[in-house]
Jmol script that loads the backbone (N, CA, C; Angstrom):
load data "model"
ATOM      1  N   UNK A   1      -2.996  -2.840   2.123  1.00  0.00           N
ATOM      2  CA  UNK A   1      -1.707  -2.961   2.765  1.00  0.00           C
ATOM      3  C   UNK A   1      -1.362  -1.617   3.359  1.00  0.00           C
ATOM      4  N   UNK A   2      -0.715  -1.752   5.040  1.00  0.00           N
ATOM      5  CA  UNK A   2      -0.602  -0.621   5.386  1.00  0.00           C
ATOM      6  C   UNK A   2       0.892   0.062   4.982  1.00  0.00           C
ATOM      7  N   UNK A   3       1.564  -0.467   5.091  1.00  0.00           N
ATOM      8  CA  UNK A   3       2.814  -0.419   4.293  1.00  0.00           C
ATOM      9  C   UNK A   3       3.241  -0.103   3.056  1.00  0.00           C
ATOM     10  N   UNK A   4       4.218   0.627   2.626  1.00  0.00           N
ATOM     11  CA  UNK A   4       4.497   1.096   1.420  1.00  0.00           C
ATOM     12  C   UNK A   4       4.599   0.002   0.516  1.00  0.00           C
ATOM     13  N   UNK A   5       4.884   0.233  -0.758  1.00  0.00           N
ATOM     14  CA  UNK A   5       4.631  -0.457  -1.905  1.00  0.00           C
ATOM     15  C   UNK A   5       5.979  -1.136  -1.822  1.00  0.00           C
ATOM     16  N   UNK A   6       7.414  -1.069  -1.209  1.00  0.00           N
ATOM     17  CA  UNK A   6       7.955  -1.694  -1.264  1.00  0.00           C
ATOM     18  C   UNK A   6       8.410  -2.939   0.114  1.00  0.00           C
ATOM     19  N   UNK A   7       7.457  -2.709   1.192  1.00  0.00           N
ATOM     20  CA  UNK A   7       7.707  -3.394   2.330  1.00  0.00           C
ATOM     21  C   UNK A   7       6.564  -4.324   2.664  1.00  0.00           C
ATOM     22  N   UNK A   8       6.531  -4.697   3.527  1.00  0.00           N
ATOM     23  CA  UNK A   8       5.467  -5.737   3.550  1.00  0.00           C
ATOM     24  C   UNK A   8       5.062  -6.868   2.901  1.00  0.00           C
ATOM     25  N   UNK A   9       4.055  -7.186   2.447  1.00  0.00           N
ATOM     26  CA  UNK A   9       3.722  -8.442   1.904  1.00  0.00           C
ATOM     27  C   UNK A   9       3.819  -8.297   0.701  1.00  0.00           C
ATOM     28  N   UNK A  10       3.660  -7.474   0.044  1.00  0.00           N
ATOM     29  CA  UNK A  10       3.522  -7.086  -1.625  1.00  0.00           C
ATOM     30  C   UNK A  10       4.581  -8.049  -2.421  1.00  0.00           C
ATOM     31  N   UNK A  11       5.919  -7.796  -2.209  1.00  0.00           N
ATOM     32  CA  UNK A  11       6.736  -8.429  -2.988  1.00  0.00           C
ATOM     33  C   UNK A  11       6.720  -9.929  -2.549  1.00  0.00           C
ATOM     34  N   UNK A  12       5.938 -10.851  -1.728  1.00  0.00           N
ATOM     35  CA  UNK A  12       5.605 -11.989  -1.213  1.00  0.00           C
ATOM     36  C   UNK A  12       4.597 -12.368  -2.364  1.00  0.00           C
ATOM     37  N   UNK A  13       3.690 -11.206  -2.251  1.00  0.00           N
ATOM     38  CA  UNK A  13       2.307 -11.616  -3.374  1.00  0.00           C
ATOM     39  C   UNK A  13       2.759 -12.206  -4.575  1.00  0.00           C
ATOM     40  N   UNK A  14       3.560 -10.893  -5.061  1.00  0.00           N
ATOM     41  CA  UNK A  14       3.923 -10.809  -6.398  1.00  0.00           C
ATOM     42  C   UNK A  14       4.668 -11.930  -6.692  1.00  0.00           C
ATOM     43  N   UNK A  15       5.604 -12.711  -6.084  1.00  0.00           N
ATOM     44  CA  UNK A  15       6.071 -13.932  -6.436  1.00  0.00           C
ATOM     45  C   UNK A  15       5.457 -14.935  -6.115  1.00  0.00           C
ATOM     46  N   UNK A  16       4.481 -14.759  -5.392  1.00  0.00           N
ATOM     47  CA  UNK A  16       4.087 -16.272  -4.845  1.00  0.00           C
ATOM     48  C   UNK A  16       2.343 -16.659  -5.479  1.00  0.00           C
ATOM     49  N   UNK A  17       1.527 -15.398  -6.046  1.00  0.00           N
ATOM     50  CA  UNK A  17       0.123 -15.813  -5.873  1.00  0.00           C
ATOM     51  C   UNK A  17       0.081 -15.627  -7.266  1.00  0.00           C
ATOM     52  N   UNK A  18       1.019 -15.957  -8.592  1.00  0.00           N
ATOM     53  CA  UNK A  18       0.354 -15.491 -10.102  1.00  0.00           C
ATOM     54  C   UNK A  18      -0.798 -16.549 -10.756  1.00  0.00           C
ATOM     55  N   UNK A  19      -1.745 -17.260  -9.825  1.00  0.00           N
ATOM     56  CA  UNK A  19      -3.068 -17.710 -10.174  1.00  0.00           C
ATOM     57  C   UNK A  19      -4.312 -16.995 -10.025  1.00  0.00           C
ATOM     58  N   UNK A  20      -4.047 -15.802  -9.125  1.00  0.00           N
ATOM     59  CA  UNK A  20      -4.983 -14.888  -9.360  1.00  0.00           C
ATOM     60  C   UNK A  20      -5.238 -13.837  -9.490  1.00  0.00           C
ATOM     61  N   UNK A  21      -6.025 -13.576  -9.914  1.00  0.00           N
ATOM     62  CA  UNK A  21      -5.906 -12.002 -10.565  1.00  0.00           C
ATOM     63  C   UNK A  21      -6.573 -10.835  -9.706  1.00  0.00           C
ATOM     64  N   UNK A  22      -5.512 -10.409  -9.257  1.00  0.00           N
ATOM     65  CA  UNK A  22      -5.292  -9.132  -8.603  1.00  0.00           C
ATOM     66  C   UNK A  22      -4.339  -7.689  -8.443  1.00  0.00           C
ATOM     67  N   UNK A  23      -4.929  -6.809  -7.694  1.00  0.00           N
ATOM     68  CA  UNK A  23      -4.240  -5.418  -8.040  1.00  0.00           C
ATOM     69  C   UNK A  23      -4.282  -4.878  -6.934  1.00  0.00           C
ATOM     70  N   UNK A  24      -2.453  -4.034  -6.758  1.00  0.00           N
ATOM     71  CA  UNK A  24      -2.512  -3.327  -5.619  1.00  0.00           C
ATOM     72  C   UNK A  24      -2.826  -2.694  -5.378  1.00  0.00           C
ATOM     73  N   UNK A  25      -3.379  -2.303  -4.084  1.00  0.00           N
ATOM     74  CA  UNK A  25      -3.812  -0.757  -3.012  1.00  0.00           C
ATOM     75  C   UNK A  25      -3.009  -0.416  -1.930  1.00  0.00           C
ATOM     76  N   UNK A  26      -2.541   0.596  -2.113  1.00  0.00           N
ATOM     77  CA  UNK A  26      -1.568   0.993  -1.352  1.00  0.00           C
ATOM     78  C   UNK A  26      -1.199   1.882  -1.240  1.00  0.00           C
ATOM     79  N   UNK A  27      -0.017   2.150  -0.708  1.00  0.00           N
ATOM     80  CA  UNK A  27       0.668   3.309  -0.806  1.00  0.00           C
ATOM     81  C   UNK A  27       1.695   3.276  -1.793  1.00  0.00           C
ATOM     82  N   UNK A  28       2.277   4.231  -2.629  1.00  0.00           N
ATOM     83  CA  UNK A  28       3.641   4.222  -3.364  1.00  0.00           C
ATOM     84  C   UNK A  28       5.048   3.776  -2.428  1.00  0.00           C
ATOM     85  N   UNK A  29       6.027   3.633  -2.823  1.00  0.00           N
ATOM     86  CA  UNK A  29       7.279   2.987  -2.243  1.00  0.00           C
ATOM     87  C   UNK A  29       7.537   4.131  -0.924  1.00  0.00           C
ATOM     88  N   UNK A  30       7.839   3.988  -0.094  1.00  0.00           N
ATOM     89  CA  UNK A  30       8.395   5.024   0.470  1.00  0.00           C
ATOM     90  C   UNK A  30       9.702   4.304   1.362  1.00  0.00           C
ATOM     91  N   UNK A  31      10.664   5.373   1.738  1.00  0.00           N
ATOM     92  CA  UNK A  31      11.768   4.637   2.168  1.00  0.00           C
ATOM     93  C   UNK A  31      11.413   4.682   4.026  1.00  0.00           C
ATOM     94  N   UNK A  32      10.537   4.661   4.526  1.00  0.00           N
ATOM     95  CA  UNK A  32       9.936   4.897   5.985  1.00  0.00           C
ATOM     96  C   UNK A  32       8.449   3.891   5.715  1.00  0.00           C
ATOM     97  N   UNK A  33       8.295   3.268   6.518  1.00  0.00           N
ATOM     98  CA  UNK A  33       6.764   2.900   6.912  1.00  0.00           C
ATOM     99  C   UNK A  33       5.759   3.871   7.127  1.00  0.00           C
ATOM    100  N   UNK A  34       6.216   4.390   7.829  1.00  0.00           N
ATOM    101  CA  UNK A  34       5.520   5.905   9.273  1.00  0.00           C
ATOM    102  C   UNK A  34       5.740   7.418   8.179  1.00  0.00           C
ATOM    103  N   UNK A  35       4.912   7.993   8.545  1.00  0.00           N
ATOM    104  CA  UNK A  35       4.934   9.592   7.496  1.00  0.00           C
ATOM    105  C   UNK A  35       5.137  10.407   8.076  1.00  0.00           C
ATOM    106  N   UNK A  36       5.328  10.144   9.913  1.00  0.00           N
ATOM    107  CA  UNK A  36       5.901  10.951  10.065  1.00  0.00           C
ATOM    108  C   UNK A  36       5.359  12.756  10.761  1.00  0.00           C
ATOM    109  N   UNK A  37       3.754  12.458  10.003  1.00  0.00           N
ATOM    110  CA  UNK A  37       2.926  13.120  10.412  1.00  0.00           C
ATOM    111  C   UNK A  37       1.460  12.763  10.483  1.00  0.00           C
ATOM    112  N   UNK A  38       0.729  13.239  11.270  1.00  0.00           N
ATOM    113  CA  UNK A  38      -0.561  12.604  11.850  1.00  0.00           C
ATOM    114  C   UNK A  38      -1.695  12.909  10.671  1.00  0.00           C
ATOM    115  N   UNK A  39      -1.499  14.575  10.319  1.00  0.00           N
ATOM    116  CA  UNK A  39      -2.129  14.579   9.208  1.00  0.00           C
ATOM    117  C   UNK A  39      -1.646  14.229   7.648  1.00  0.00           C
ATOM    118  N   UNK A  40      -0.228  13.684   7.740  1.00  0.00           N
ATOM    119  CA  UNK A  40       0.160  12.972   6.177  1.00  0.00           C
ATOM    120  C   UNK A  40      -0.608  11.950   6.367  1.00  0.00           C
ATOM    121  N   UNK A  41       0.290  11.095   7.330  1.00  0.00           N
ATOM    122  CA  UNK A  41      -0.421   9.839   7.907  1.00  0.00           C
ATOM    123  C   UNK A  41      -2.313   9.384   7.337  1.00  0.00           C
ATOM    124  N   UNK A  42      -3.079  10.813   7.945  1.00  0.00           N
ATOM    125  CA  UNK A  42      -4.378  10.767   7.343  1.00  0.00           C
ATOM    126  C   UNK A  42      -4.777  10.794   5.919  1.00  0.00           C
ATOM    127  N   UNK A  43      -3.943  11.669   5.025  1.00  0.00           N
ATOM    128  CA  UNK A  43      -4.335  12.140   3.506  1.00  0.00           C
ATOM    129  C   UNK A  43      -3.798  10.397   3.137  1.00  0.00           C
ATOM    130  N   UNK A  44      -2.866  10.021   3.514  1.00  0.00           N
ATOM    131  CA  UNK A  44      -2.277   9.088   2.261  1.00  0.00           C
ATOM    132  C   UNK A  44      -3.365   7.473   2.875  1.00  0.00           C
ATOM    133  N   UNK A  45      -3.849   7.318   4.194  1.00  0.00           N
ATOM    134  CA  UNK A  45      -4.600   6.717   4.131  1.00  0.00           C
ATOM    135  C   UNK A  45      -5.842   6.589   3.863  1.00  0.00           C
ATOM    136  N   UNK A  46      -6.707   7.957   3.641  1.00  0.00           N
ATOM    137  CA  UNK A  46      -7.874   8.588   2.719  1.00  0.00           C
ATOM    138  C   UNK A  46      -7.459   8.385   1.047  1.00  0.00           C
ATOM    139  N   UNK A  47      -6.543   8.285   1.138  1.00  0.00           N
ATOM    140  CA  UNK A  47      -6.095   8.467  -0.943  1.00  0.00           C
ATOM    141  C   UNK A  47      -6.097   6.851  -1.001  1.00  0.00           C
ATOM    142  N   UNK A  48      -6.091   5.659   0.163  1.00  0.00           N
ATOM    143  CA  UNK A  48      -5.790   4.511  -0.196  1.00  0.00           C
ATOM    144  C   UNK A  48      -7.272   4.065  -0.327  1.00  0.00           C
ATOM    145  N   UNK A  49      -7.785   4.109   0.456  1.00  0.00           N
ATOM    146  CA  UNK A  49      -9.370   4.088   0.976  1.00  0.00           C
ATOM    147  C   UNK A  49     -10.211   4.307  -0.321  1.00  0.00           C
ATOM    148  N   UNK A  50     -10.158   5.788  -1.064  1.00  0.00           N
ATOM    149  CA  UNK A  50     -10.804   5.986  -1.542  1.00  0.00           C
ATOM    150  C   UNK A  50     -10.664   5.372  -2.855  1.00  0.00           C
ATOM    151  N   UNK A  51      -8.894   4.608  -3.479  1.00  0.00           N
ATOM    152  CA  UNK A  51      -8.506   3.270  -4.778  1.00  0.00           C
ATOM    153  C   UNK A  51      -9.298   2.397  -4.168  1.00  0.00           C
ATOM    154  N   UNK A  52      -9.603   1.787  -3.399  1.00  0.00           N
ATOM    155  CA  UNK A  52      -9.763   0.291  -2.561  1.00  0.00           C
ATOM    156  C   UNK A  52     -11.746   0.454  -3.648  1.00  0.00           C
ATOM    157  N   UNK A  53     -12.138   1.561  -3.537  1.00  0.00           N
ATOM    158  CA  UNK A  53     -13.594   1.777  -3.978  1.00  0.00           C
ATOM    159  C   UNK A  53     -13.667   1.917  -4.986  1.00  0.00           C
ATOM    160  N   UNK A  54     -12.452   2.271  -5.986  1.00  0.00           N
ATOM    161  CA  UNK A  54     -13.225   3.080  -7.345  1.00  0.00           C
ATOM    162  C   UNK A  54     -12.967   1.537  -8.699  1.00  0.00           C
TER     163      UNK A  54
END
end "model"
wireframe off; spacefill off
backbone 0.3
color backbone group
């Protein structure tokens, strides 16, 4: 999810899919979508990338 932990689909999941078992990747809550900067923008989508693998 490209979106913070509180926007987007997440809180859709969480009420609607408890037959299967899954876990988020994401970003933490933030009160903005956008970071605002090109290289935040990069670290926090490298820090998502690299949960999605481990």
């Amino acid at each position: 999810q490209e979106e913070p932990k509180n926007m987007g689909a997440y809180g859709y999941m969480l009420m609607n899919f408890d037959l299967v078992k899954w876990r988020y990747v994401g970003t933490p809550a933030y009160a903005a979508p956008a970071s605002g900067s090109h290289t935040r923008d990069r670290k926090r989508h490298n820090e998502v990338i690299t949960k999605v693998f481990e």
